[in-house]
Backbone as a ProteinNet text record, in pm:
[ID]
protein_1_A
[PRIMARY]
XXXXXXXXXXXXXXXXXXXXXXXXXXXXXXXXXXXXXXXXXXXXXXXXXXXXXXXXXXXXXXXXXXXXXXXXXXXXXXXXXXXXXXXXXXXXXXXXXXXXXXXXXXXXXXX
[TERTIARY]
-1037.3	-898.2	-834.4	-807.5	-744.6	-669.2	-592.8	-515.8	-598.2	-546.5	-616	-551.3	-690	-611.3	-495.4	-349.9	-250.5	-105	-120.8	-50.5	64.4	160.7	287.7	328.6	217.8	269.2	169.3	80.1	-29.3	57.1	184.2	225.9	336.5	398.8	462.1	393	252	131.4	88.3	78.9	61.1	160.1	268.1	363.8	418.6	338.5	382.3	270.7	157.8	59.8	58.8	135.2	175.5	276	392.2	475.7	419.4	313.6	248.4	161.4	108.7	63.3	210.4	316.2	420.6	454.5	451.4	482.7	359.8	190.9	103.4	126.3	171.4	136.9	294.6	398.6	486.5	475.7	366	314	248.6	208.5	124.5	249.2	318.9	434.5	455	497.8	534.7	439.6	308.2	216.5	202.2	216.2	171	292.6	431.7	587.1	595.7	614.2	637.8	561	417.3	287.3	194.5	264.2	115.4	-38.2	-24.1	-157.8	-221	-305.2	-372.9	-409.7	-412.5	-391.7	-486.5	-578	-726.3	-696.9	-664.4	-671.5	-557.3	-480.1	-356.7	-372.3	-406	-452.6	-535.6	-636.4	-763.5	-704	-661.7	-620.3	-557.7	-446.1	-315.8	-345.8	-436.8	-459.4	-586.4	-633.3	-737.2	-674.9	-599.8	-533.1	-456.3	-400	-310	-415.2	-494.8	-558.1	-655.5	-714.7	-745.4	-625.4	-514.5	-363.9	-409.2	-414.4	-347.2	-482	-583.8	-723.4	-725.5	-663.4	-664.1	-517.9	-448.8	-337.5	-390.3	-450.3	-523.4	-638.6	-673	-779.5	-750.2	-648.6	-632.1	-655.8	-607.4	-646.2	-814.3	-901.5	-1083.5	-1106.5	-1213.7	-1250.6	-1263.2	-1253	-1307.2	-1190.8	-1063.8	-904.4	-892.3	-921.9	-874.2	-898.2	-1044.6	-1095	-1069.4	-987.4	-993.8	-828.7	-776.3	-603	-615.7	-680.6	-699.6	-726.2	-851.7	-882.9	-752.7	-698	-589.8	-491.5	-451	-345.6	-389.8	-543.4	-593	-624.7	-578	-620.1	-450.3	-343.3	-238.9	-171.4	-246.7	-206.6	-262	-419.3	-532.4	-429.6	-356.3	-301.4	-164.3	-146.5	-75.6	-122.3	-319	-355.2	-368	-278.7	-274.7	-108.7	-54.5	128.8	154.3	222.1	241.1	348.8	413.4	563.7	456.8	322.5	307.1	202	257.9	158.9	288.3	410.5	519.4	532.4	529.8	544.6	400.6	261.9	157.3	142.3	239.7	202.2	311.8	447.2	556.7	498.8	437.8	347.5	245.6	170.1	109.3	123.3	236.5	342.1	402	441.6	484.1	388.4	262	162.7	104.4	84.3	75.1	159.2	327.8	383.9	407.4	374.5	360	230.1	125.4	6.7	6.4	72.3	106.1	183.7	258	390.8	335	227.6	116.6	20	-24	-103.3	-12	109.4	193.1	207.5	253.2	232.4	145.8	15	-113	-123.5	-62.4	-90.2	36.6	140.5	201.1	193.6	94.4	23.2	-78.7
-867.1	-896.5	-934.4	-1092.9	-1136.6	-1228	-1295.3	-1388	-1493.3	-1639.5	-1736.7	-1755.9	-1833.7	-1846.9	-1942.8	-1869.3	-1962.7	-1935.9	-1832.5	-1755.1	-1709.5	-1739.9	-1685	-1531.6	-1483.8	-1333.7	-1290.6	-1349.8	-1234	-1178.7	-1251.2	-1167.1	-1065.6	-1081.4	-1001.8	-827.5	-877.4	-733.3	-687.3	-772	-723.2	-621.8	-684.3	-623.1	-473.2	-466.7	-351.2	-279.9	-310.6	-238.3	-181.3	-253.6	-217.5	-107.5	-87.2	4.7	108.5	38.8	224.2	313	227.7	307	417.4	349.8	440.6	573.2	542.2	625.4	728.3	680.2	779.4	821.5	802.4	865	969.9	943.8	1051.7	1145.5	1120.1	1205.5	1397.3	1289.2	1422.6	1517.4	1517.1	1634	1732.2	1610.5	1662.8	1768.6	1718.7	1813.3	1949.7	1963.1	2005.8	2145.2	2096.5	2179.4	2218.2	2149.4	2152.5	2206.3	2171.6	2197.4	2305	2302.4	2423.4	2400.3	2283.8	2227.5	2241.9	2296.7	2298.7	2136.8	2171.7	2052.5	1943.4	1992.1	1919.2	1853.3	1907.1	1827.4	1735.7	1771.9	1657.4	1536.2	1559.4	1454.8	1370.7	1428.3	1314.1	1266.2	1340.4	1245.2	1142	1206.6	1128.9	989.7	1009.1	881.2	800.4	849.2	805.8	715.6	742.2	655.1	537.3	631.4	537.1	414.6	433.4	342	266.8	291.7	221.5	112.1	157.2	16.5	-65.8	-2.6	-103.2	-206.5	-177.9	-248	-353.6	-315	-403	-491.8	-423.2	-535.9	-666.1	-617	-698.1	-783.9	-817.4	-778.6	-899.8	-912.9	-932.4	-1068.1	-1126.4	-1265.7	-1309.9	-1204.6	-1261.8	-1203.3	-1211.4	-1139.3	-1019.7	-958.9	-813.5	-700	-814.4	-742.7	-681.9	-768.2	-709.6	-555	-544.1	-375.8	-304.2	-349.5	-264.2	-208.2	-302.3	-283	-218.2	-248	-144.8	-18.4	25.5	126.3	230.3	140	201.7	258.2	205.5	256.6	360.2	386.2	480.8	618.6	588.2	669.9	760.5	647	696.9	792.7	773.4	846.2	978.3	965	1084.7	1176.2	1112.4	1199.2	1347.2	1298.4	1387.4	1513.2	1531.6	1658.7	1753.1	1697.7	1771	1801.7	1705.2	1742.5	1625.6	1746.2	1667.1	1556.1	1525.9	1444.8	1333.8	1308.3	1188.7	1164.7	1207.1	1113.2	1041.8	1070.1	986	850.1	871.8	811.9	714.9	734.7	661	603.5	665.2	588.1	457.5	464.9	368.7	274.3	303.9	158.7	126.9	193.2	108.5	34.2	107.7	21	-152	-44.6	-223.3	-302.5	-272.8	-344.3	-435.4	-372.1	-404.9	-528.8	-497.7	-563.2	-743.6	-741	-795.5	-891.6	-810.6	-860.4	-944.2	-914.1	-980.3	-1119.7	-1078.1	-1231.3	-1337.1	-1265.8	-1395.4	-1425.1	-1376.8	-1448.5	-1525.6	-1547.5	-1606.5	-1731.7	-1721.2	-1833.6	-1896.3	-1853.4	-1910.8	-2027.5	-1944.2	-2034.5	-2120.8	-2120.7	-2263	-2365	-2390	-2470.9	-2524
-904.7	-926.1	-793.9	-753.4	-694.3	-699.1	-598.3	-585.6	-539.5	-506.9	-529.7	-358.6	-308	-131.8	-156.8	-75.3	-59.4	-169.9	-239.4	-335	-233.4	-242.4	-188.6	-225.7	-339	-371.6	-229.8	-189.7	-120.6	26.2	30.4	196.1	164.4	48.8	-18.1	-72.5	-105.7	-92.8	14.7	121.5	255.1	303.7	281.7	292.7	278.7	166.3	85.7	79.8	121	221.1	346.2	415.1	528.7	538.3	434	405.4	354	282.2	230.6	351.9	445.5	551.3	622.7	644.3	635.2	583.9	483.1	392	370.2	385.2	401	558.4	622.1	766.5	746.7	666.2	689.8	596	529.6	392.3	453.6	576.6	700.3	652.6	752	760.3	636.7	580.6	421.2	375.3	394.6	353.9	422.7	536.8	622.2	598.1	602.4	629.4	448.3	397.2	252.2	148.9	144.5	27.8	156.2	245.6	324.4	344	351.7	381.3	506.3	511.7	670.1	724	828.5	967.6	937	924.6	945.9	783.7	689	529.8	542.5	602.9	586.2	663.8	797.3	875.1	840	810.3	769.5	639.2	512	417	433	481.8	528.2	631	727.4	808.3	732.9	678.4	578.5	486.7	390.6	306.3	353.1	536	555.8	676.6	729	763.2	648.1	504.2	406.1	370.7	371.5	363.7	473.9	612.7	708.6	701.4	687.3	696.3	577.7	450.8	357	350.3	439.1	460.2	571.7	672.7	783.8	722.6	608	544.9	381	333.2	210.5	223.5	326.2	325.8	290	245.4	278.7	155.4	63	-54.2	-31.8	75.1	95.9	67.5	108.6	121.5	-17.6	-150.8	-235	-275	-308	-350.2	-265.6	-114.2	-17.5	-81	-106	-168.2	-285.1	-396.5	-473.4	-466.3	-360	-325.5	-257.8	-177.5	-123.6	-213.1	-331.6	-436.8	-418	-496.8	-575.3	-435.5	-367.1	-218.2	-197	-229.1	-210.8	-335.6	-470.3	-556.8	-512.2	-476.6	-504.6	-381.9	-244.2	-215.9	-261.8	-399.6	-487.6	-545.2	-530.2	-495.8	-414.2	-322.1	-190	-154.2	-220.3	-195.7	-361.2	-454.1	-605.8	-549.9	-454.8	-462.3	-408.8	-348.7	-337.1	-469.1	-582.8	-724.7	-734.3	-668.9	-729.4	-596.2	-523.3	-414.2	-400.2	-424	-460.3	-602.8	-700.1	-802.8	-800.3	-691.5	-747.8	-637.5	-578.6	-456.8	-521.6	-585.1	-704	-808.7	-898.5	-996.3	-933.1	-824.7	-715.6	-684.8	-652	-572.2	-719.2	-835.7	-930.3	-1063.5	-1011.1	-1037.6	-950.3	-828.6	-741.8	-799.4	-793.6	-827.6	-962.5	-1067.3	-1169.5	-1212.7	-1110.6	-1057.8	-968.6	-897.1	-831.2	-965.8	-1032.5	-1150.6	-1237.6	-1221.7	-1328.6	-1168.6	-1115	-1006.3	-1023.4	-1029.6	-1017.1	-1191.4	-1267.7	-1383.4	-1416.5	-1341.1	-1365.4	-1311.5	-1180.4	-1067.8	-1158.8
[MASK]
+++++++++++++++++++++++++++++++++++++++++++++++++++++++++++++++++++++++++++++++++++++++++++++++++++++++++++++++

């Protein structure tokens, strides 16, 4: 599941790849102050998910970007077993990344 090279949705997903690394790197804290997560689980999740975004944002432009962007959703939800407020916060960057992803396939088929 991709976009076709040259899709005006694909910098708009970058985009919002790039924001989700954000949002996983301030996820740390959250976890850490809020859900009581020890150091070592929050970190590695947390930079884990959030370097899986930044790599598939750097990344989306080549066939490799896509499963790497998918993977990443599914990285930012799975972080909601570790602090429940990010199944909401990984699932609405997925909803988006998804909705996004959909509006470039409707691009693609009126070309």
């Amino acid at each position: 599941m991709r976009l076709a090279e040259g899709n005006p949705m694909t910098k708009t997903l970058m985009l919002t790849l790039i924001f989700e690394v954000v949002v996983n790197v301030l996820a740390i804290p959250g976890m850490i102050q809020v859900d009581a997560v020890p150091l070592a689980p929050a970190f590695l999740t947390g930079l884990g998910a959030a370097a899986l975004a930044g790599v598939a944002a750097g990344m989306l432009r080549r066939p490799i970007g896509w499963p790497l962007a998918w993977a990443a959703q599914v990285a930012s939800i799975a972080l909601g077993f570790l602090s429940p407020w990010m199944f909401i916060a990984g699932g609405g960057f997925a909803a988006l990344f998804l909705v996004e992803f959909i509006l470039g396939k409707k691009i693609e088929s009126r070309q």
